[in-house]
N, C-alpha and C positions, 0 to 999 in steps of 0.2 A: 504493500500500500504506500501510494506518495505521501509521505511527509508536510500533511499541511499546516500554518500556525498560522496567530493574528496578534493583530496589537486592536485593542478595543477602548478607547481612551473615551471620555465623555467631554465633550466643550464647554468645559467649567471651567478656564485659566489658561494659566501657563502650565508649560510641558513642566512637573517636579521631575526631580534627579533621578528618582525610583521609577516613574513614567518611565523614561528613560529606558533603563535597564531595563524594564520588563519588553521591550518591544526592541534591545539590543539580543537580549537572551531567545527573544522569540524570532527574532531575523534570523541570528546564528544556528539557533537549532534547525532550523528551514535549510537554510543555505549550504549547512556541511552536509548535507545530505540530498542537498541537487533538488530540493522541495520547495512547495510556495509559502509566501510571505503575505499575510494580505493585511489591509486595515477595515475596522471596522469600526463605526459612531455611534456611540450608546447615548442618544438624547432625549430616554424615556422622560429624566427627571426636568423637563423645563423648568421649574425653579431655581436650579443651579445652574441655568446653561447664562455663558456669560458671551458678549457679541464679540464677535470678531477671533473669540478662542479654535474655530474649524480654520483659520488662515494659521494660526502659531502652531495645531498639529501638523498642518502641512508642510509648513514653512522651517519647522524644525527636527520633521524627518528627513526634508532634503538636504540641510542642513549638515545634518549628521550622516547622508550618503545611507541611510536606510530606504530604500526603495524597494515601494511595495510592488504585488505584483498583481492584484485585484483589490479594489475600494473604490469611493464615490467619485474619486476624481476621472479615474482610467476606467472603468466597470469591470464586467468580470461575468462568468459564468452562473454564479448563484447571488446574483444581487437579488433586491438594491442592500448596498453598504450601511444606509444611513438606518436606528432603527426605529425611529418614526414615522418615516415613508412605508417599513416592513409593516407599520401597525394598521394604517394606510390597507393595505392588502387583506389584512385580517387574520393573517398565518397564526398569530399569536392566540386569538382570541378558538382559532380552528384547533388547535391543540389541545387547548385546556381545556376544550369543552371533550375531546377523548379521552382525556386520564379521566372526566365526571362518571363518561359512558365506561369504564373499566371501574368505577370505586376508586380510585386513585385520589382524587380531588373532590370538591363538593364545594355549590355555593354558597352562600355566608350575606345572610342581612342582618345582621346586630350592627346597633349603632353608635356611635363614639359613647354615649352616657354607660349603655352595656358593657363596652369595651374597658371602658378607666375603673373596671369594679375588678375585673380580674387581674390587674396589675399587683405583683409579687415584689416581696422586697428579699433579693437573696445577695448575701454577702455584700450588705449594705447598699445594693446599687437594685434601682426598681426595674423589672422586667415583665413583661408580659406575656403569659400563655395563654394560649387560647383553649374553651374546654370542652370544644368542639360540640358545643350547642347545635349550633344548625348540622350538623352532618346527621341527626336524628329526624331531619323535614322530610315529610311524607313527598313523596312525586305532584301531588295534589297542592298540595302548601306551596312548594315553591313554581309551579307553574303559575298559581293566584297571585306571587311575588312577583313575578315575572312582567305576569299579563298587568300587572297593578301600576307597574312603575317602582317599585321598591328598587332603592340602591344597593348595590351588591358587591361583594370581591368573591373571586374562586380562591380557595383554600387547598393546600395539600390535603391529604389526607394519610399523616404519616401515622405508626402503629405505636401503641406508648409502652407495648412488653419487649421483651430480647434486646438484642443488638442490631448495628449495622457495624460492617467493617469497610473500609476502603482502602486503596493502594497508593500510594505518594513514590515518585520517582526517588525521590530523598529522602523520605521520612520512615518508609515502609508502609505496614500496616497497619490502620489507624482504627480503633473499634472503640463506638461513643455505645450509652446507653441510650434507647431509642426514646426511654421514658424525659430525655432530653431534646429532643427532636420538637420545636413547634410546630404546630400546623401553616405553615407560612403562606401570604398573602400570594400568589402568582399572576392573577391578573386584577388592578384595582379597581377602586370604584369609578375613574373615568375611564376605564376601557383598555387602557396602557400596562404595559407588561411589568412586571417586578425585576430590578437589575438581575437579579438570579435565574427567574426563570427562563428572560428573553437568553439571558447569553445559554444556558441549556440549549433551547428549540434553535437559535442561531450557529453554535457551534456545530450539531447535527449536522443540520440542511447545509451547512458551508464545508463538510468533510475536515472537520479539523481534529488533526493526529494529537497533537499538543498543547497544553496548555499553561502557558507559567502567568503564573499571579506571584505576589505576596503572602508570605505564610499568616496572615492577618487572617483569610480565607482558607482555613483549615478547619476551622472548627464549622463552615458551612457547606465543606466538599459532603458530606453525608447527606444531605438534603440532597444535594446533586446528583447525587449516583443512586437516589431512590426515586427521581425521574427518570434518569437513563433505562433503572432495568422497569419501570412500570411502563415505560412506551417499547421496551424491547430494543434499546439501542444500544451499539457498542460505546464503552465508555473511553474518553480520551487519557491518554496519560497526564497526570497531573506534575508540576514540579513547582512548586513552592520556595520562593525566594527571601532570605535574612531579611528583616529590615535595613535599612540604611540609617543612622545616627552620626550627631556632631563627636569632635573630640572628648566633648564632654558627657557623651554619651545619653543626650535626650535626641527626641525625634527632630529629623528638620526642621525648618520653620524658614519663612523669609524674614524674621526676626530676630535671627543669629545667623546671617547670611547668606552664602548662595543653593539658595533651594531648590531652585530654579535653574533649565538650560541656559534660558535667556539671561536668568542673575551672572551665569559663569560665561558667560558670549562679553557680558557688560564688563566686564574683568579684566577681559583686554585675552580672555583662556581661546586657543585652537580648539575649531569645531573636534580636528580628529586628535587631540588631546583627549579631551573632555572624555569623547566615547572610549578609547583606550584605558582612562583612570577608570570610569563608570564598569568598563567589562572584569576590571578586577576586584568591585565592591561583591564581593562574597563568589570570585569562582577565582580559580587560577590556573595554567596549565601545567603539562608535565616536564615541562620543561624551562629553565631558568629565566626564560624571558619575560619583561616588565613592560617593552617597547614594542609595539606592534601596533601595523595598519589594519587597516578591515578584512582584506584578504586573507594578510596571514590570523586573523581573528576565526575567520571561517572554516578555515586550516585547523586551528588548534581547536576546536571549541569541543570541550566535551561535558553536556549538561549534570553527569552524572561527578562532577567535579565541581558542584557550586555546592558553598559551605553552610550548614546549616546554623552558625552564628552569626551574629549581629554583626554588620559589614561598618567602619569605618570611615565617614569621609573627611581626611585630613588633606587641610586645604596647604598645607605646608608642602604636603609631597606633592599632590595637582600643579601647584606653581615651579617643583622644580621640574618635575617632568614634563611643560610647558616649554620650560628652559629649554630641553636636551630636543621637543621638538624643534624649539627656533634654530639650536644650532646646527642641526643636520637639515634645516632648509637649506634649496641650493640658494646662492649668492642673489640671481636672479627676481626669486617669490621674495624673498627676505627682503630685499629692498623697496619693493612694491609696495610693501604692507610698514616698513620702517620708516620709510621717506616722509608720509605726510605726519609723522609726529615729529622729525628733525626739521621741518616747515618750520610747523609752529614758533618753538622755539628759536631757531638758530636766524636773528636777523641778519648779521652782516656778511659779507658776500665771502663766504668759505665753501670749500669741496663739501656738499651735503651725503655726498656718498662718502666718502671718507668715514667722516663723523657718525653717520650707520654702522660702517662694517665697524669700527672702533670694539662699541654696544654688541654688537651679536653675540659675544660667549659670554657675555655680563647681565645681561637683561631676562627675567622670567617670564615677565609678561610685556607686552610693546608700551603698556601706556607706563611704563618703566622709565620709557627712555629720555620724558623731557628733566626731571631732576637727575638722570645721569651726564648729561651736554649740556647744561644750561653754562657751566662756565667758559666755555667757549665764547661765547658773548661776552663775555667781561667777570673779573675775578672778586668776587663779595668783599665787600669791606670789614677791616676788623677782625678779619678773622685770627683764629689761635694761632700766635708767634711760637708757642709748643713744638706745632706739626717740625717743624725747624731742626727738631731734636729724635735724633733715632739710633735708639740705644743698641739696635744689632748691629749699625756701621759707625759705631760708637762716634755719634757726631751729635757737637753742640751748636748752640744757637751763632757762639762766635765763629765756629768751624762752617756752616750753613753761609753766613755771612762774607768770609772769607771767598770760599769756594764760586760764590755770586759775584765775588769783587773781581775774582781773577777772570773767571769766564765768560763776561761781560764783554773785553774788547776780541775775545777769539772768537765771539757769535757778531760783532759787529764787522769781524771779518771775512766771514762766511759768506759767499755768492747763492752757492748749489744751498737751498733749503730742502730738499728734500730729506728725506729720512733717513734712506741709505746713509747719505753722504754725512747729514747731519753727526749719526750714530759715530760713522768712522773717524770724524774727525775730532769728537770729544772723548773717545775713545782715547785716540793718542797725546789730544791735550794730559786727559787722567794720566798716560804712563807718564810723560815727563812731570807730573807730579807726583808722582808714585799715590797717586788716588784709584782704589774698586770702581767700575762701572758703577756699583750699587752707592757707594758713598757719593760720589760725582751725582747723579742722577737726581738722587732725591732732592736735593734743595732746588732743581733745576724747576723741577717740576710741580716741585709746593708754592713755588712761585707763580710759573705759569697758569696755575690751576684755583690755590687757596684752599685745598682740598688733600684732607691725606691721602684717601682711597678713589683715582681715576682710571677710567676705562681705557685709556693709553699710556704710553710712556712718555716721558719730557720727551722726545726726539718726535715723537706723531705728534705730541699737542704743538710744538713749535713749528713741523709741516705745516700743517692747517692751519691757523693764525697767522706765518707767514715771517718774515724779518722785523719788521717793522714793529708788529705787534708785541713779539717774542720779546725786545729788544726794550719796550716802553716796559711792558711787564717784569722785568726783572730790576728797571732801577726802582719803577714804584715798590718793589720788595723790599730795595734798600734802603731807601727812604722812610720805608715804614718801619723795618727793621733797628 
């Protein structure tokens, strides 16, 4: 049998981190196995649907190079994708009225007043069982409900002795007591399907092999598979994925950060960062790799290897494996995406590429890079006469000062500013003083800069700024000094 999976997302927001993964885990399980990928729109709950949310599912699959291979946009063989156009058709309300004709379901007119009397309070938290009142209405009674106008929901009809058991790709074999089991609502009182049961009748009719959700949805897989076998259908594989948590180990939130793909887009994070950190919040491969593209994602991916503890998202690591994307960009993308933040920044008329490639093994994220160049523009005032002082080339502030005094007329004699040239020839200044490149350098460049830690050397900051500048910058040192 092909292989089929889906990402079923509802247009309530933005894409969260855990969206994500479930429709990165449900691509890959599809894809290493040469099977379909589809999407699908759960927007039974109009209350939660929020405008404009079906453009940022889209926009953030493509994004992320997840492309589907049947949903609303492209269609497909068992549409429609969307599933309130489904309700539209009647599929849903056609179903549940065959589990009534099996005993399986039954309808239900108790009314909210009815309803708030059976509310239970167990383990401090109020819950509702239903006490399957109306599953004792005569054929007579409820055809009079019927013909009457009485509002109504269909109800399971689950059995409150023995067990059920189910099967989890990851978890095993999972067996509730049935006397746990509510009767649960399938189709409500406006006609509209219950998230649980539409995705039942729709994963069916859409042939889907697999199914990964959140283990949040575990304690509701039994309801599930006591549709499947009351309609006679085969049951999908289930696999149940960790939560996702901050450092500090509470649930996400946009209120401690990036919860969101778009929060992490807004970061200045690589689309195929992002999915690469996301594929390894609770799976890993068998092999030592941390860095991988999508392809080789597809390659490795093997579901029975995602962990069944709470997965981690440490923005610390995300940002530096950001990094290791940027620096294995070719030169080419890197500048494309570098250049208009070395704009901003860099007024006066210097090599902008230069000043890019400087940044590339320094920068984690791009919006990195205008407080890494900004003193290319000019060197802050004030700054710490300390920096002056660096106790591994055991140099003081009069030694700093010194080494400016002398160097001062051999860089006013300098034609070639290039770098090369620059290097070689303070190079040999340093031997006839018997000065380290490294002791030579540093004051050269605390000058030029005003900064301890620059994303070049004195020899590239002085290329780029040029003689003239290089030249003014080192007396206002001395002067300051």
């Amino acid at each position: 049998m092909k292989v089929r999976t889906r990402f079923a997302p509802s247009p309530t927001g933005y894409m969260h981190i855990g969206n994500l993964r479930t429709a990165l885990y449900a691509y890959l399980i599809a894809k290493h196995e040469n099977g379909d990928f589809l999407l699908r729109i759960e927007d039974t709950d109009k209350n939660r649907e929020v405008e404009g949310a079906l453009d940022i599912i889209y926009n953030s699959l493509k994004l992320a190079g997840l492309m589907h291979d049947e949903g609303p946009d492209i269609g497909g063989p068992v549409g429609p994708y969307i599933q309130s156009e489904r309700v539209k058709s009647g599929i849903y309300m056609e179903y549940a009225k065959k589990l009534i004709e099996k005993g399986q379901a039954y309808y239900c007119f108790c009314d909210e007043e009815r309803l708030s009397k059976l509310k239970k309070n167990v383990n401090g938290e109020e819950i509702s069982f239903y006490d399957k009142h109306c599953l004792s209405l005569s054929k007579d009674e409820i055809e009079a409900n019927l013909k009457e106008g009485k509002p109504f929901v269909i109800r399971q009809n689950n059995p409150t002795e023995g067990t059920t058991t189910f099967n989890d790709d990851l978890y095993g074999d999972i067996t509730v007591d049935n006397s746990e089991l509510d009767d649960m609502v399938l189709i409500k009182s406006d006609g509209y399907p219950t998230y649980n049961f539409a995705n039942v009748v729709d994963d069916h009719l859409m042939n889907i092999t697999h199914v990964v959700r959140g283990n949040e949805y575990l304690s509701s897989a039994p309801k599930y598979n006591r549709l499947y076998d009351a309609f006679g259908w085969d049951i999908p594989k289930y696999i149940h994925c960790p939560p996702i948590t901050d450092e500090s180990h509470h649930k996400l939130s946009k209120r401690h950060g990036a919860a969101s793909f778009e929060d992490m887009i807004n970061l200045g994070l690589l689309p195929e960062c992002i999915l690469n950190f996301v594929a390894l919040l609770g799976w890993s491969p068998d092999s030592n790799e941390e860095i991988f593209d999508l392809n080789r994602m597809i390659e490795l991916f093997d579901y029975h290897r995602i962990s069944k503890s709470p997965a981690v998202l440490d923005m610390t690591k995300l940002k530096w494996m950001n990094g290791k994307y940027i620096e294995n960009m070719s030169n080419d993308k890197y500048l494309e995406m570098a250049l208009p933040y070395v704009e901003k920044v860099i007024t006066k008329n210097y090599d902008k590429e230069k000043i890019a490639m400087c940044v590339k093994t320094r920068i984690e994220v791009f919006p990195d890079i205008p407080s890494k160049i900004s003193f290319f523009n000019e060197v802050e005032k004030n700054y710490d006469k300390n920096l002056y002082v660096n106790e591994k080339n055991k140099l003081s502030k009069d030694d700093s000062i010194a080494i400016l005094n002398d160097v001062l007329p051999v860089l006013e004699g300098i034609n070639d500013f290039s770098n090369d040239n620059l290097f070689a020839e303070l190079k040999e200044f340093g031997k006839s003083k018997e000065l380290k490149v490294g002791k030579l350098m540093w004051p050269i460049r605390i000058a030029l800069s005003g900064l301890e830690n620059t994303p070049a050397g004195a020899t590239e900051i002085a290329s780029i700024i040029g003689k003239e500048e290089t030249i003014l910058r080192i007396k206002n040192a001395l002067n300051y000094m």
